[in-house]
C-alpha positions as CSV (number, residue, x, y, z in Angstrom):
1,X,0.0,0.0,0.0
2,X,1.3,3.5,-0.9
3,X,1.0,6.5,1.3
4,X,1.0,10.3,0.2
5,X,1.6,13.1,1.5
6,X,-2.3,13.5,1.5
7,X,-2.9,10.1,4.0
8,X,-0.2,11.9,6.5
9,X,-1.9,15.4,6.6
10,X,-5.5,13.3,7.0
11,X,-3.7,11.4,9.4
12,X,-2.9,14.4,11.7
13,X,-5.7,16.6,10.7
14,X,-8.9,14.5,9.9
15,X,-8.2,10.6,11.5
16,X,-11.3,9.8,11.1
17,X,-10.5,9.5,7.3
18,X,-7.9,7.3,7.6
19,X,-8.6,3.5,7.6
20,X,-7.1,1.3,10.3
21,X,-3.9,-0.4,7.8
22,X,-3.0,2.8,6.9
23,X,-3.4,4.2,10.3
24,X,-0.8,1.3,11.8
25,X,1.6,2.0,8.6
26,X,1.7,5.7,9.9
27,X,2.1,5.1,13.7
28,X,4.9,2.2,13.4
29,X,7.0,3.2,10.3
30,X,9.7,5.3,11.2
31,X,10.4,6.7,7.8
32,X,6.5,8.4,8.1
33,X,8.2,10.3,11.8
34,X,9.2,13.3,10.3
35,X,6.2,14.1,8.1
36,X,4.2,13.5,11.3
37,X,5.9,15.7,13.6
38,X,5.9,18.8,11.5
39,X,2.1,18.4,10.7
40,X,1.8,18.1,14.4
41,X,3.9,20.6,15.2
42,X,0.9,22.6,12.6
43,X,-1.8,21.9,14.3
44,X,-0.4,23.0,17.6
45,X,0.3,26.1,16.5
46,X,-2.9,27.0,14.8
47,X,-4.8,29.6,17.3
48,X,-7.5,30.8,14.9
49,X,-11.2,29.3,15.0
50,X,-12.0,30.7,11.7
51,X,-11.7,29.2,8.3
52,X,-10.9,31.3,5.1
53,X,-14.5,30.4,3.7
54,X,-16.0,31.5,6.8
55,X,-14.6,35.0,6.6
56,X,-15.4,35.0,3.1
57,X,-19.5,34.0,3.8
58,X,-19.5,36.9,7.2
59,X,-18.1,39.5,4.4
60,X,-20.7,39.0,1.6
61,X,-23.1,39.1,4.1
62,X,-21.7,42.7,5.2
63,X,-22.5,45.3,2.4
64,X,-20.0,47.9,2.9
65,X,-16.8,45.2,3.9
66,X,-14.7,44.3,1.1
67,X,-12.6,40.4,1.5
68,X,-10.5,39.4,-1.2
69,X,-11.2,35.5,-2.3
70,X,-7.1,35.5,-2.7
71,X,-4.7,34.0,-0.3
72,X,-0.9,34.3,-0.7
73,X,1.7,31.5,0.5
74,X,4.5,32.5,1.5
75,X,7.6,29.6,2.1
76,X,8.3,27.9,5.4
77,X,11.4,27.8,6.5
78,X,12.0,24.2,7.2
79,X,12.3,21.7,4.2
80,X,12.5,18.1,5.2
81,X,15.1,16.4,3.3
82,X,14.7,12.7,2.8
83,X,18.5,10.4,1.9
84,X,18.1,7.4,0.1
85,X,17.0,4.1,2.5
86,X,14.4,6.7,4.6
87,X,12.1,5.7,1.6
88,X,9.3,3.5,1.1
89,X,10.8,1.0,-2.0
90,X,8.6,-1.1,-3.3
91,X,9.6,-4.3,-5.8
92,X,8.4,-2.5,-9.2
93,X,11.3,0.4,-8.1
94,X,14.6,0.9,-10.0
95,X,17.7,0.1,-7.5
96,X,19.7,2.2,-10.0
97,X,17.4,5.5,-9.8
98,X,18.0,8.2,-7.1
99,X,15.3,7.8,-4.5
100,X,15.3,10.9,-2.3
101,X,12.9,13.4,-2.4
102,X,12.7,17.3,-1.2
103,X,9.6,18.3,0.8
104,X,9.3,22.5,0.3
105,X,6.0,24.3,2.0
106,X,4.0,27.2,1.8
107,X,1.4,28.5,4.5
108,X,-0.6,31.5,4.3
109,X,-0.4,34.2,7.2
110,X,-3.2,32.8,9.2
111,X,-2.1,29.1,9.1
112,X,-5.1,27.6,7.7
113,X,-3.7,27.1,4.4
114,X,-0.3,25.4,2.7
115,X,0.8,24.2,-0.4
116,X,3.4,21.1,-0.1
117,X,5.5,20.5,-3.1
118,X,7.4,16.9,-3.1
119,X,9.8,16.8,-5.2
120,X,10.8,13.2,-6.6
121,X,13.2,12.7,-9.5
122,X,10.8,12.4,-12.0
123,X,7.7,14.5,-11.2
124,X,6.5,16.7,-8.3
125,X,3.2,17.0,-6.7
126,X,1.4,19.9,-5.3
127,X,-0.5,19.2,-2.4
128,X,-3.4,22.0,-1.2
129,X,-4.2,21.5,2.1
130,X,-5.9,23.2,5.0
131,X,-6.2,22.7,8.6
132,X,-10.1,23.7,9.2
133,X,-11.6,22.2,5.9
134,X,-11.0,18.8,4.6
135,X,-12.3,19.3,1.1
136,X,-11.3,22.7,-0.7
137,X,-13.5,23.2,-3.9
138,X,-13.3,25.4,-6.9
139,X,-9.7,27.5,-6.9
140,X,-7.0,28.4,-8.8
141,X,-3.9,27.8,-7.7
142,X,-0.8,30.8,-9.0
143,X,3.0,30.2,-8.7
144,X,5.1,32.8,-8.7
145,X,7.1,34.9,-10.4
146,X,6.2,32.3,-12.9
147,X,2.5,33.1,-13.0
148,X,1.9,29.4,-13.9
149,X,-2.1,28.8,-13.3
150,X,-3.3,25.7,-12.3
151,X,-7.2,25.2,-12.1
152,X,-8.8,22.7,-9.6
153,X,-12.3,21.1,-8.9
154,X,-11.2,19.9,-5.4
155,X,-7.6,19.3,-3.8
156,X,-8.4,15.4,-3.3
157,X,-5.7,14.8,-6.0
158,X,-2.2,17.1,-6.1
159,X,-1.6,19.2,-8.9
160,X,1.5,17.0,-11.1
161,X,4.0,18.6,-12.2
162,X,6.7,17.9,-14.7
163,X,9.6,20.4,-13.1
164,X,9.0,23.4,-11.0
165,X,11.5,26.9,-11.1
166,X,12.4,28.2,-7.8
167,X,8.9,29.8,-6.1
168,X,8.7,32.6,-4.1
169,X,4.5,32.5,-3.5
170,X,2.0,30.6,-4.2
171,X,-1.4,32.6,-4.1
172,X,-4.6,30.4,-4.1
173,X,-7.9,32.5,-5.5
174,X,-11.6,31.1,-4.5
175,X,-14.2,30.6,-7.4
């Protein structure tokens, strides 16, 4: 069984999602530790009760207060950096290809929001993720300075990319 970035963030955030094998993969695998404790080490220090979306509805229902539907990301200081044998292999995997990976995130001011990029060899993913809502619908997702645009229905599936240039932001606009 493979497990994403996605399964630990549920894990942490929403348990309840999780099913039980993938629950004991997360608690006894060592090589899952670090993912855990920073996504811990989130939650702790989140300190506001009130989501983005919930802003958002208490603004259009006040006439004269204007909200922006944009958040902005800015980079977290920590990356995890994964060395080969801290990995997950499984039998289909190359011995000869280079199996680390890079783990860079992005959290909006309130820290409700982040963006995780993992970066294999081959491909990286974009995770959108937030701490108060388990399912984020209907956004668009702007790296920058490349102003590369990325449309999604829902963040149940990371955004794939082929290569990413060095990011400075990530804004995330609500439809």
């Amino acid at each position: 069984m493979m497990i994403n970035e996605q399964n630990i963030f549920d894990f942490v955030f929403y348990p309840e999602t999780i099913s039980g094998e993938i629950a004991a993969m997360l608690k006894t695998d060592l090589q899952f530790k670090e993912g855990l404790e920073f996504y811990k080490s989130l939650k702790d220090e989140i300190d506001t009760p009130l989501s983005f979306q919930l802003k958002h509805k208490l603004a259009k229902k006040i006439p004269d207060y204007s909200f922006s539907n944009c958040l902005k990301l800015f980079p977290v200081d920590e990356d995890l950096q994964a060395a080969e044998g801290d990995r997950l292999s499984f039998a289909a995997d190359s011995p000869n290809v280079n199996q680390s990976f890079r783990a860079t995130t992005f959290i909006d001011e309130s820290k409700n929001y982040l963006a995780r990029f993992i970066l294999g060899d081959k491909e990286v993913s974009l995770f959108i993720l937030s701490v108060t809502v388990q399912l984020i619908k209907e956004f668009k997702v702007t790296l920058y300075p490349t102003n590369e645009i990325y449309t999604c229905v829902d963040n149940t599936k990371p955004i794939m990319l082929s290569s990413i240039k060095e990011i400075t932001s990530i804004s995330i606009e609500f439809f």
